[in-house]
C-alpha positions, 0 to 999 in steps of 0.5 A: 445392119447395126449394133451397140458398140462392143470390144473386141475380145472374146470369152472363154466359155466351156461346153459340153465336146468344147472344153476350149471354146471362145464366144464371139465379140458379140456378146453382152460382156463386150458391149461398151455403150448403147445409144439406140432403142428399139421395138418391134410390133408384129402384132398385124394389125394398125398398131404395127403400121407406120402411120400408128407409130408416126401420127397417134402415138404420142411419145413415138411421133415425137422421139422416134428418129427411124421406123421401118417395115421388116422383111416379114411386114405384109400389107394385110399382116403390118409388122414394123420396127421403131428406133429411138436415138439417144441423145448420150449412151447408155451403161448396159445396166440403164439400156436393160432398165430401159428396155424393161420400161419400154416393154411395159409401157408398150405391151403389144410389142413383141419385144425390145431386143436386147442390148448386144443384138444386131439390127437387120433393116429389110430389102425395099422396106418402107421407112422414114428417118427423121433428125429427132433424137430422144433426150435421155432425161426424157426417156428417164422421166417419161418411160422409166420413172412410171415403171420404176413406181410400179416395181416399188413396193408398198411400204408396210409394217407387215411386208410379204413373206419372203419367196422361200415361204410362199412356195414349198420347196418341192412345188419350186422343183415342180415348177422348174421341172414342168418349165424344162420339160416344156421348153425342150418339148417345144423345141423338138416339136418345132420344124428348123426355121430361124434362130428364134426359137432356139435363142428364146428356149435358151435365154428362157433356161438361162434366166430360170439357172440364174434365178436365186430362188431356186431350191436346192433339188431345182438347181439341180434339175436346170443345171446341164439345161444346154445339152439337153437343148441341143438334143432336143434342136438335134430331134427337130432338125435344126443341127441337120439344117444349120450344123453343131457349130452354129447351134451351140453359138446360139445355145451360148448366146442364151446366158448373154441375153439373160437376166435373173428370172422374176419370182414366178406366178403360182396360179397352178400350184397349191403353196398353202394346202397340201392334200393328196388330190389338190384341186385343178384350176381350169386352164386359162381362168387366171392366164392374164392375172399375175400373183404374188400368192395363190391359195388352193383351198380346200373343198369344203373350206372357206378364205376364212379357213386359210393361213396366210398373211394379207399385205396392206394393199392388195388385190384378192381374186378368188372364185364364188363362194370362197367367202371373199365378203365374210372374209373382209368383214372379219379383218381385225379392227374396224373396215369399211365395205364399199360396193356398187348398189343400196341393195347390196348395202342392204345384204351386208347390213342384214347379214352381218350387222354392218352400219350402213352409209348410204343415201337411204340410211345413214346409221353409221358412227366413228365407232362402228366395226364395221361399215357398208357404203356405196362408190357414190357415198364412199367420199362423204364418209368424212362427214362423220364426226370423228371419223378418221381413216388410218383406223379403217380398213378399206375394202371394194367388192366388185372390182371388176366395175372399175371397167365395168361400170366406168362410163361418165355416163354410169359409175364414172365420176363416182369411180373416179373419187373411189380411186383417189382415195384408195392411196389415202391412209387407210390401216389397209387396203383390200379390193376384191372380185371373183371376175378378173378383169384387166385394170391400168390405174396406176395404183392397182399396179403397186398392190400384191395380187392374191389369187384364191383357187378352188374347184370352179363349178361346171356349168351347163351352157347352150347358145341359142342362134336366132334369126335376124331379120325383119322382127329380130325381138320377135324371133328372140323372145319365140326362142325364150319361149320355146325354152320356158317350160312351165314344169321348170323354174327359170330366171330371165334377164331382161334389160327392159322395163317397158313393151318387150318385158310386156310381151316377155310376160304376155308370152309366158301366160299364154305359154301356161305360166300363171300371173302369180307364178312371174315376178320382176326384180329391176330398178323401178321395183326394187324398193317394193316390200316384196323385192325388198323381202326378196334382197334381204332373204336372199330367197323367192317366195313359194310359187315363184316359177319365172324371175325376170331380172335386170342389171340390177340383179347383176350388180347387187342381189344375191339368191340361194333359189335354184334354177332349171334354166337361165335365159340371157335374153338381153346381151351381157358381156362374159365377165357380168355373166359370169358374175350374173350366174354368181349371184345364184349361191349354192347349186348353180342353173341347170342350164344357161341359154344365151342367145344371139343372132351374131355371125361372126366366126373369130375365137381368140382376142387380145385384150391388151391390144384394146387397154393400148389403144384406148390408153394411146389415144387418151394420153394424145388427148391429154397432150394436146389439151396441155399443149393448148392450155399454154395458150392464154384462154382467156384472151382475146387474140385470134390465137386465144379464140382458137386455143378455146375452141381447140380445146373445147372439141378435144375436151369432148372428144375425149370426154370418156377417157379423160380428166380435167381438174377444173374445181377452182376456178381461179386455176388453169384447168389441168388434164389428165389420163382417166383410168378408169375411163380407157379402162371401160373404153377397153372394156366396151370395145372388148364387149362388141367383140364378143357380142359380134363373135359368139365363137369367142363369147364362149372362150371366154368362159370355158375358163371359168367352168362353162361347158358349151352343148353344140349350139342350137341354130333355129330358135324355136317354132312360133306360136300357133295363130292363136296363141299369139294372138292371146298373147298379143292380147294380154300385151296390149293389156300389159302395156296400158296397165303400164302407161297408166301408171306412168301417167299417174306418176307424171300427174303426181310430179306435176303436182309437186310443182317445179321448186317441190320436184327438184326439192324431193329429187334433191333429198332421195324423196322418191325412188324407183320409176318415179324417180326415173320419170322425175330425172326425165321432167327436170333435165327437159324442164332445164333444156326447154327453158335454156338460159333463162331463169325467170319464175313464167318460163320455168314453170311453163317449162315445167308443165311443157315437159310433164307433158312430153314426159307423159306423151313418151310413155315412160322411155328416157331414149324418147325424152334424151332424143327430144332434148337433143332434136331442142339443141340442135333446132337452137342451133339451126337459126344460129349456125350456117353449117347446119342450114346448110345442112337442112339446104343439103337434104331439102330435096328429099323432103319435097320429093319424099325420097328415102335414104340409107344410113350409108348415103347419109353418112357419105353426104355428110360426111362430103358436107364435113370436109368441105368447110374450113373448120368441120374438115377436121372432124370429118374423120371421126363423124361414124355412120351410127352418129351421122343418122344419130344427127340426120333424125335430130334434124328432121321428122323421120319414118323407116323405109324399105329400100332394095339394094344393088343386087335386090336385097332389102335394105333398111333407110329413112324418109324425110317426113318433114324438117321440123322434129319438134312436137308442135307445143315444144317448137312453138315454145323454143321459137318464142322463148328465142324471141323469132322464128325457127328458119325452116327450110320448105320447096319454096324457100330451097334457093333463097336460102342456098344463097352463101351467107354474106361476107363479115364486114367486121374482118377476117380475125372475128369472121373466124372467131364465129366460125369456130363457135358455129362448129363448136356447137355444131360438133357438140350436137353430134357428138354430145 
């Protein structure tokens, strides 16, 4: 064992039956100077191992000078500890700071010890001690400078009142009461173990009587809290176990440890409105979100009812139908509202006469009081004459999108710049949403929280299991329809455009719906005159029976129709479907059917540990492309080739969670930690959990007011032969009407012409899927036609991929995969990774054998590690992306394989090594000026051959390799 150095004195300290005892030596007041740091992770999985602390996290692999498993570490549950070394001592003040930031830059861990504890190693504990030790003014700038910025507060005229005025006196006292009452509880229930618990009741207690809040009755309940601590150890049979003696020293020890407790979190308790029944808030709804002030608000009463002061930047968290949107539009001065879609710029135009600032109208002036905009469109603001910031009031709805909607893909970019403007001189700032989601953008954690409770709405829901086997949508939608009765109103959500919405309706009719009774809302229709009706009024017209919605309900559309029933047909996380049933003002759906063929069983997950993770990673991104850039990227030595080659992989690798500043291109780019990016990250990886347990899909929303009737496990009976085959029928109807449609919009694009398309693409002439289906043409026209740029090739490019476009019959997942199978064919003739690739599964295309994704994977993944320079993406290459690339290689059909122990398994046929269309390979081929290499059964050998050696030398051999597995990794992982 180890300890910081103390003195050796000891204190008098009186205590009930002792009025003469001393502490020991080993108490805070001793100690002299602290020169260790550390953390213990018991958190059980990867991130208490050795190897996460010593190879990916990057501030630990650099400073930590020991890591060790403790005695409680077990293979299948890791537990381990982390010392750091400090270059000079620390004061007990510095070492408490220090051991506060490190508890906020790493929050999975369980905690930091404080600065008088005693270090116990384990007998036969695995470790490794390396000569590092962490520079203080490293420590300073790295860990506790970030958590110093978060504690600053805001600098505002008008500041938050002081904590006596946020809490009554009495709810202060109730709050320590219910805080004593619980901790002595826990401890008496408690079976006699180790001294933790008792130690972290007292240093718990001890902090609360330390607290200068505390009212007067308060301090008054807290004071005497050892005896009652020591009666309560005494009820669970510690003093029996260990003796009086020993249990008041761990009592006492409780002050030593303790430091002032934080202004508390009133999330469950009702500062502003007193009434004799305050409304309870359901257990959990806000058990993540911390607040500087939570209002109950009365039943009845609204946001704008209430009386309290907003501070300049805040964060409002407040249940649907609190008014948070009449609230903002009624802040004194002028404000700008900014949220995510034209439809809900279009809702606060109409109701509340807002100016709107978006790509379809752009009415807003410098003297307009209040402005609705878009994420996309926030930026461009400035390009109002007169405009000027400091007269605004800044207000984003839908805050959780900031995880949500943060894919580069999505809302990333747009995200980004909101974010960046948010610490702009704005008269203040507000962001808001009634789904709290975890966020780690710094800025966000500098902004009060306020929380606004009421009464949550209960709602009635079922989860729907429904078998996964050879027709998955099929059984699904036989599930929907078992449950669309058509004496009942239903709103279905859908995230499909195309054959299942199709069939969806066809189902309906047949089930006695008729055509006029069903109605879609989505992207492609939305700006149609009778959805138009539909955003504006917030209302369906008379004899609407079904709504088949999409994400753009979700995001935008609010309605005032009730509904009998709410099918979640199409996944949705837990948070966008509770925003989802949200968007159903008033009285809320009868019933809510979500339905899933998920198995898995696990009912709890820590969201922390995903924003760590994929904070970790981004950071050791970040890191190593800086590391790179001091490398001169634009020379032309063998180390400058492979610093540009290195920082193109991880630049891609990384490309969803961080940032490069590249606007200049004078400057060296500069990288950096994408917040909003790890923030999505964490929230796709949280949304898989949920999707794969539904156990856990239905906890999460228990908080919100969900109340889950005992799960139907069979879909639902199919229909009779002949109702299906009626069905069948009108979706075959369905999807003709559907294509043709599309063909006319391809044939009309067409007509526009190259220069015209990319003309009315460019100034918002089109919309809806006519839009879609433009977007599609251009990206194809500009992947058919490369490089180059000459007037014959684009338009022969153009009408080529008009074609394709028509020939995908409107699914962008056809074109994307076309232009991908384009680039990775290009890449074929250049790069000897991928021939050899093609040489590896000639076999299968002559003999027509069929693979699982698992044997693809493993091939792969064996050809990866065997060359020099794909070796190191071997171990990120995933099954999912391995048969992502196998199909861009070759033409492919589906094929049933029997497993090991007869089972059926899903694999892939080689139909042939060309994935082109004729007319698009004939294309690339000539536009490349030879051939594309194919490999057949007669060329196998000769290509097998190794390619020859580079005369030119090692240095330029290697500058080719590295470009060859540049555009090899950009292929598959692109």
């Amino acid at each position: 064992p180890w300890t910081a150095a103390h003195d050796k004195r000891q204190h008098h300290r009186p205590r009930p039956g002792q009025p003469n005892y001393q502490t020991t030596y080993r108490v805070k007041q001793n100690v002299t100077a602290i020169s260790l740091l550390a953390l213990d992770v018991e958190t059980g999985d990867d991130l208490s191992t050795l190897d996460y602390w010593l190879q990916r996290d990057p501030f630990a692999s650099q400073y930590a000078g020991l890591v060790h498993t403790t005695a409680s570490h077990r293979p299948e549950a890791p537990r381990c500890r982390v010392i750091f070394q400090l270059d000079q001592p620390l004061t007990i003040d510095q070492a408490e700071l220090a051991r506060k930031a490190i508890i906020d830059r790493w929050p999975f861990i369980d905690h930091a010890p404080a600065v008088n504890s005693i270090y116990y190693g384990a007998a036969g504990c695995e470790f490794v001690r390396r000569d590092v030790v962490l520079p203080v003014d490293v420590l300073q700038q790295e860990i506790i400078e970030p958590y110093q910025r978060k504690q600053k507060p805001i600098s505002e005229p008008s500041t938050l009142p002081a904590p006596a005025d946020l809490a009554n006196a009495d709810v202060v006292t109730s709050y320590v009461s219910r805080v004593l009452a619980g901790v002595l509880a826990d401890v008496a229930g408690s079976q006699a173990g180790t001294h933790d618990k008792l130690r972290g009741a007292a240093v718990r207690l001890a902090s609360i009587e330390l607290a200068e809040w505390l009212s007067a009755d308060a301090r008054t309940i807290i004071t005497g809290w050892q005896e009652r601590l020591f009666a309560a150890a005494r009820e669970s049979g510690y003093v029996a176990k260990y003796g009086e003696a020993e249990t008041w020293r761990v009592i006492s020890s409780g002050p030593d440890h303790a430091s002032p407790a934080n202004y508390p979190n009133w999330r469950t308790l009702p500062p502003k409105h007193k009434t004799s029944a305050p409304p309870e808030p359901l257990p959990g709804m806000y058990d993540h979100i911390p607040a500087d002030l939570v209002i109950n608000v009365p039943a009845g009463k609204y946001l704008a009812d209430c009386d309290f002061d907003l501070p300049e930047r805040t964060i409002l968290y407040a249940n649907t139908g609190l008014g948070k949107t009449t609230y903002a539009a009624g802040l004194p001065g002028q404000t700008v509202i900014v949220t995510s879609t034209n439809p809900a710029v279009q809702q606060l135009a109409e109701r509340y006469g807002a100016a709107r600032f978006d790509h379809i109208e752009r009415s807003a002036t410098p003297d307009s009081q209040l402005i609705a905009t878009t994420y996309e469109s926030l930026p461009k603001l400035r390009q109002i004459t007169g405009f000027e910031a400091h007269r605004y009031n800044l207000v984003i709805d839908e805050l959780h999108n900031f995880a949500a909607s943060g894919s580069k893909a999505f809302r990333g970019e747009p995200l980004e710049q909101v974010a960046d403007l948010l610490n702009g001189r704005w008269r203040r700032v507000l962001v808001m949403t009634g789904t709290p989601v975890p966020l780690s953008h710094p800025y966000f954690q500098t902004y009060k929280i306020v929380t606004a409770n009421q009464q949550p709405r209960r709602q009635l829901a079922q989860l729907v299991i429904y078998k996964s086997d050879d027709n998955p949508k099929g059984r699904r939608r036989d599930a929907v329809l078992a449950r669309c009765n058509p004496a009942q109103s239903h709103l279905i959500f859908l995230n499909n455009k195309r054959g299942e919405l199709d069939r969806t309706i066809a189902g309906l009719e047949t089930k006695g719906f008729k055509p006029g009774e069903i109605l879609t809302l989505n992207s492609g229709n939305k700006q149609e005159a009778l959805q138009q009706e539909i955003i504006r009024s917030e209302r369906l017209p008379a004899g609407i029976r079904v709504l088949i919605v999409t994400s753009v309900f979700v995001e935008a559309v609010n309605l005032r129709t009730a509904f009998d029933c709410v099918h979640l047909v199409s996944y949705l996380p837990p948070v966008l479907a509770q925003q989802l049933v949200n968007r159903i003002r008033g009285k809320g759906p009868g019933v809510v059917y979500v339905y899933s063929s998920a198995a898995g069983t696990e009912s709890k997950v820590n969201l922390g540990h995903f924003t760590s993770r994929a904070r970790s990673q981004a950071w050791q991104i970040v890191r190593q492309l800086r590391d790179l850039a001091i490398t001169d990227p634009k020379g032309t030595s063998q180390a400058a080739i492979m610093a540009r080659s290195d920082i193109r992989r991880w630049g891609a690798a990384g490309k969803d969670i961080i940032r490069i500043n590249d606007s200049d291109p004078e400057a060296d780019p500069y990288w950096d930690v994408s917040y909003i990016g790890v923030d999505y990250e964490a929230f796709r990886m949280a949304s898989e959990f949920y999707r794969a347990n539904p156990p856990a899909y239905q906890e999460a929303l228990r908080p919100y007011g969900w109340q889950w009737k005992e799960a139907a496990t069979n879909g639902g009976p199919d229909l009779d032969p002949a109702a299906a085959e009626r069905a069948d029928q009108l979706a075959a109807q369905l999807i003709d009407i559907r294509q043709a449609n599309h063909a006319e919009r391809v044939e009309a694009i067409r007509d526009m012409g190259e220069k015209g398309a990319r003309h009315a693409k460019q100034h918002s002439e089109v919309s809806g899927d006519k839009l879609d289906t433009l977007t599609q043409i251009i990206a194809l026209t500009d992947t058919l036609r490369g490089d180059d740029t000459s007037d014959v090739v684009r338009v022969q490019a153009f009408s080529l991929a008009c074609d394709q476009a028509k020939e995908a019959a409107g699914s962008a997942q056809k074109v994307q995969r076309l232009i991908r199978q384009i680039h990775t064919q290009r890449n074929r003739k250049q790069s000897p990774i991928t021939r050899q690739i093609y040489i590896e599964f000639a076999g299968e295309t002559v003999r027509g054998a069929a693979l699982t994704p698992a044997a693809i994977f493993a091939r792969l993944r064996h050809l990866y590690s065997r060359d020099p320079v794909m070796g190191a993406f071997a171990r990120t290459l995933t099954q999912k992306k391995a048969v992502m690339y196998f199909r861009e290689l070759f033409a492919t059909k589906r094929a049933k394989l029997a497993g090991p122990e007869g089972e059926r398994l899903n694999g892939w046929q080689i139909i042939s090594d060309q994935p082109l269309p004729p007319a698009v390979a004939d294309f690339v081929s000539q536009l490349a000026e030879k051939p594309i290499n194919t490999v057949s059964c007669e060329t196998t050998t000769a290509l097998a051959t190794p390619p020859p050696t580079n005369p030119a030398g090692p240095a330029k051999h290697l500058a080719e390799r590295q470009t060859e597995a540049d555009a090899c990794f950009e292929a598959v992982f692109s």
